[in-house]
N, C-alpha and C positions, 0 to 999 in steps of 0.2 A: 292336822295342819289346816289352817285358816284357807279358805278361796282367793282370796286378796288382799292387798295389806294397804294401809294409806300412802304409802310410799307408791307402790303401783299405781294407785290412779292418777296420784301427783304428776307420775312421769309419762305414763299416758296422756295423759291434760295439755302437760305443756305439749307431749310430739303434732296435738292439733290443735296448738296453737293458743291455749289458753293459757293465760296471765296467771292468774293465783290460785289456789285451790284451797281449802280450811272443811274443819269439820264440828259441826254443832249438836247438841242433846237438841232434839224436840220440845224439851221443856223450855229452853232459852227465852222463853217469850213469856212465859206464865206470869212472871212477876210484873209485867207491863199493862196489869189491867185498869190499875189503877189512875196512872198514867194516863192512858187513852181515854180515860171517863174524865179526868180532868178538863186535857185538849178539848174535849165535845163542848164541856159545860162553860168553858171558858170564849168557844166560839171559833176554834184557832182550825177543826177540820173545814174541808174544803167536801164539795158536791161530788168529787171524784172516789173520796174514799168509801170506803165499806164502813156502813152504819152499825151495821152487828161486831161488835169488840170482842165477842167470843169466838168468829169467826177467823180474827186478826190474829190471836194471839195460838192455835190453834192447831196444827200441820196435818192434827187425826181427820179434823172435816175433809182433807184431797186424798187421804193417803191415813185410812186406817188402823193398820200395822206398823206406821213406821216409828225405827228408831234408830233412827242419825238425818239429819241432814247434811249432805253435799253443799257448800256455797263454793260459789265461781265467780271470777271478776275478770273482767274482757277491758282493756284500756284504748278509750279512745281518742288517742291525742296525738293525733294521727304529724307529720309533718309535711305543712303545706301553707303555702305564701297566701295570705288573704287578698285577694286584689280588688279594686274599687274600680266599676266598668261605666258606672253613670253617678250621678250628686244624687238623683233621688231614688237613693236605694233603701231596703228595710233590712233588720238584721236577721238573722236564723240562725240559733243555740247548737253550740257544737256538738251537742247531742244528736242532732237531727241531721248530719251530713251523710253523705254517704247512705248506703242500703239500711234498710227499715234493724234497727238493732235485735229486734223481737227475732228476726228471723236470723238472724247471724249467731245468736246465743243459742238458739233451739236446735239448728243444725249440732251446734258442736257437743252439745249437752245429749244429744242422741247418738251421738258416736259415743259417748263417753260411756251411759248408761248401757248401751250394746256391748263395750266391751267388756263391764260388771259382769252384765246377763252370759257371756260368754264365757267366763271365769265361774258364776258361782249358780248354780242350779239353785231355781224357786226363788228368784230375787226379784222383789216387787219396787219399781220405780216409779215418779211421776215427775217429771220435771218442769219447771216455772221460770217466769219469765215477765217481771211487772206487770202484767195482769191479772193479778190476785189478792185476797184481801191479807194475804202474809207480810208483816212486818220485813219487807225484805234488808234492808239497812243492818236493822235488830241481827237478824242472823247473819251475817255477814262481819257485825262489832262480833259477835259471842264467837264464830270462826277464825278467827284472827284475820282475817283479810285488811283489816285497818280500826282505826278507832273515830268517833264520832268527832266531827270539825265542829264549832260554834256555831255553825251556817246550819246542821242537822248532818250533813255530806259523810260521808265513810273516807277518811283520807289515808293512801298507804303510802309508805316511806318512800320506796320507787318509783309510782305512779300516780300519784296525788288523788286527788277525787274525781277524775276523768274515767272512769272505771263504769262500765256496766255492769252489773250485779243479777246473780241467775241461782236459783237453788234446785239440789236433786233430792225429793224425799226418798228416802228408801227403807226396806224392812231389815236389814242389818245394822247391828250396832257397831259403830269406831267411838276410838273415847276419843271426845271432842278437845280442839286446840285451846288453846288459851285466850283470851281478848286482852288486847291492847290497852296501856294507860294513853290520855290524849298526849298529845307532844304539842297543844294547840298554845299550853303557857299563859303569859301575858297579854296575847297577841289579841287584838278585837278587830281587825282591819276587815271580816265577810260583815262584820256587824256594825260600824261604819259607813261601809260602800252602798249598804242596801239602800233602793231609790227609794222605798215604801218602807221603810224600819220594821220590815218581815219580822226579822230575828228579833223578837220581845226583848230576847236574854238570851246569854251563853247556854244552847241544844234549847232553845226553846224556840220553833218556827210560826207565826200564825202564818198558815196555808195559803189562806182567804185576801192575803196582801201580795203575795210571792208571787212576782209578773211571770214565770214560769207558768204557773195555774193562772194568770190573770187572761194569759194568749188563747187560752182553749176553754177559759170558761164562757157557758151558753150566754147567749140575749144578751142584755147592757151592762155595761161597765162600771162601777162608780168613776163619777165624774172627777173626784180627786187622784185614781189612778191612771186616769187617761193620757194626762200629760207626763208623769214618768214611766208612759209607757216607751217615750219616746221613736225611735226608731225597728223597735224590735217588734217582728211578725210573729218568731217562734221561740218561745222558750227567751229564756233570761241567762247569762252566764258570770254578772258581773262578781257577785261574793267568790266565785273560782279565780275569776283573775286576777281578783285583790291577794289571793293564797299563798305566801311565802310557799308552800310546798309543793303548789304548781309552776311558778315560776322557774322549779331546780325540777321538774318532773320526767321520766322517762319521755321519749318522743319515739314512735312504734312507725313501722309501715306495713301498713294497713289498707290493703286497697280496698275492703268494704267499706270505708268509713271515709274513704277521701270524696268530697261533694262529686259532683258529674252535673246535671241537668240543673239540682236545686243549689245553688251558688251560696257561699256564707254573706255575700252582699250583695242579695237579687233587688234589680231595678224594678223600683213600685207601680211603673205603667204597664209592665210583662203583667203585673199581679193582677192588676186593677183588669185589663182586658182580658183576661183567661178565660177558655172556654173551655167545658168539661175536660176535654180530651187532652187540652194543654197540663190543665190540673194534673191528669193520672200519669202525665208522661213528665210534670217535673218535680209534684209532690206524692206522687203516687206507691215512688219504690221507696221512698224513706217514712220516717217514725214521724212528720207531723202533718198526714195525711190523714191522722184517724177521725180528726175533729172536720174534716171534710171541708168544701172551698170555700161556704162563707164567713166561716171562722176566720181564714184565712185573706179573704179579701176585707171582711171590717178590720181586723188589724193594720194591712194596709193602709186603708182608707184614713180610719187614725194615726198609723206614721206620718200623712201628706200634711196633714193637718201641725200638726208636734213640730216638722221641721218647715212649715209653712211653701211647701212646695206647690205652684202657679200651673205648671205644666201639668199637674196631676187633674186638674178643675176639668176637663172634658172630660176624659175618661170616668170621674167621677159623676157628671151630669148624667152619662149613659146610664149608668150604675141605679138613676132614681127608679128606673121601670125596671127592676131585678126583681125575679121571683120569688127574691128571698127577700122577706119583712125587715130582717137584720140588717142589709145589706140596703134598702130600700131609707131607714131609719138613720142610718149612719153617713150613708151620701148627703140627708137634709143637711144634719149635724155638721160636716164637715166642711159643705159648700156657703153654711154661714159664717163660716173663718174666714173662708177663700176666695168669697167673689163679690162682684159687684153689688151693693145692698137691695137697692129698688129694685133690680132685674128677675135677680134670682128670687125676692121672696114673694113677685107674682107668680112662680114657676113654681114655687112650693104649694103656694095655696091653693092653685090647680088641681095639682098630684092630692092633696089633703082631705078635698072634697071628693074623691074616686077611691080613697086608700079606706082598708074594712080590718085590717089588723092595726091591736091597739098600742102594741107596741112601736110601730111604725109613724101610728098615727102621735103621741107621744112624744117622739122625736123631730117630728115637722113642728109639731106649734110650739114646743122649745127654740125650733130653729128661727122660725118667724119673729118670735118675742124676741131670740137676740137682737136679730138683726131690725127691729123696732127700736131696739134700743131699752 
């Protein structure tokens, strides 16, 4: 008699609270080599992912022995009134509400992998959690958890694409579930909606446009995506909203996932004046912490700019003497939109003559030329 069956973890899964459960062959990825050599040469990976595609496609490099993967999908969509506390607020992606996701997934995928370990003597685990270079989507389509949306997104009939996604390697085999045909149809409204025309084509993303990665990528911006970056500091959610199948989507309660300190429409002058300690008490317990605070204040700084917020102009002045080149770079930039011509661009070329990072440096005599005319 078997140690376990899929039906048991299934029902363990949900008693702590987990949304979906599925199960994949370790191979599910092999055929995707191709594919991924494509993306690269065509331009469409992003700075975040793992450059080694053998790595990607892969599950022996974490976890030697194994054969099955575990995939798990946690829904967060969570239900809660968005409210609007000031006009100059910046947006923050639903992904990022609430407690850091990494660690909400990891707890429960440790209970879960304990209770295997409990049941089945010599059973080797590792369990993940978007930090890795595993196709995690990929395994999650071949699990049946949902089928691939036009946007790239995993959408399931219940929960739409709101879902965090978590995989357990293990050295046991289960015969793996079936994958989903899309139900996505005729429908092109995530490809559409997108500000940046991310989505090339139906499941084809370039990364490198997607304001999602545009928010936490390092140093400067292209200057053509700054203005649809619009109001958003973290992450991007619009191709979700546009999603017939989120619109009808489960709604969960979820107290890790409901905002607390970091608000879904936090006021841009909180952001702009933060000092460390504010940072780790309002971005600190959640998921768009990692990119740390000046990420998160030139975003800002470029919201003031995008919805041409006046009140933003001091805070942003103080911002020129920031320790950080980024942030030092992005005040010139932005105070050339925002303020008085002649005044401000004697105060840049002050700062210009004293500044030794070229990046920064860069960004001022761009600023001055604007506002030269």
């Amino acid at each position: 008699m078997d140690c376990i069956s899929k039906k048991e973890i299934k029902k363990f899964a949900q008693q702590i609270g987990i949304d979906l459960v599925g199960f994949a062959s370790p191979d599910c990825l092999k055929n995707y080599k191709n594919f991924l050599e494509e993306r690269k040469n065509l331009g469409y990976s992003c700075s975040i992912e793992e450059r080694d595609i053998q790595k990607r496609i892969s599950p022996e490099f974490i976890l030697p022995e194994v054969k099955s993967i575990i995939a798990i999908a946690l829904s967060y969509n969570v239900e809660y009134e968005v409210k609007y506390y000031s006009r100059s607020f910046g947006i923050v992606s639903r992904s990022s509400w609430g407690i850091d996701y990494h660690k909400v997934l990891k707890e429960k995928m440790e209970k879960l992998c304990e209770f295997i370990r409990s049941r089945c003597q010599g059973v080797k685990t590792a369990f993940l959690v978007d930090n890795n270079p595993l196709l995690e989507r990929t395994i999650a389509y071949h699990a049946g958890i949902g089928w691939f949306g036009k946007n790239g997104l995993i959408i399931n009939d219940e929960y739409g694409s709101y879902i965090f996604l978590g995989e357990i390697l293990i050295n046991k085999y289960f015969a793996p579930d079936t994958p989903q045909k899309s139900k996505c149809g005729d429908c092109e409204l995530c490809i559409k909606a997108c500000p940046t025309k991310a989505i090339v084509k139906p499941y084809i993303v370039n990364a490198n446009r997607c304001l999602s990665y545009v928010t936490v990528k390092k140093g400067e911006i292209e200057e053509d995506l700054l203005r649809k970056l619009g109001r958003k500091i973290y992450g991007c959610d619009t191709c979700q909203e546009v999603c017939p199948f989120n619109k009808k989507a489960k709604k969960v309660k979820r107290q890790e996932f409901t905002p607390d300190k970091l608000l879904p429409r936090h006021d841009l002058i909180e952001i702009l004046n933060m000092t460390n300690k504010d940072f780790k008490e309002i971005f600190g317990p959640t998921s768009s912490s990692w990119r740390g605070k000046s990420i998160i204040i030139r975003n800002a700084i470029i919201a003031c700019v995008n919805i041409g917020e006046k009140t933003c102009v001091e805070p942003i002045k103080n911002l020129l003497k920031s320790q950080s080149p980024i942030i030092r770079g992005y005040s010139a930039w932005a105070l050339s939109y925002l303020c008085d011509k002649e005044k401000i661009a004697e105060e840049i070329k002050e700062l210009l003559v004293k500044e030794r990072d070229e990046f920064a440096k860069e960004m001022m005599i761009k600023a001055i030329n604007r506002l030269k005319g």
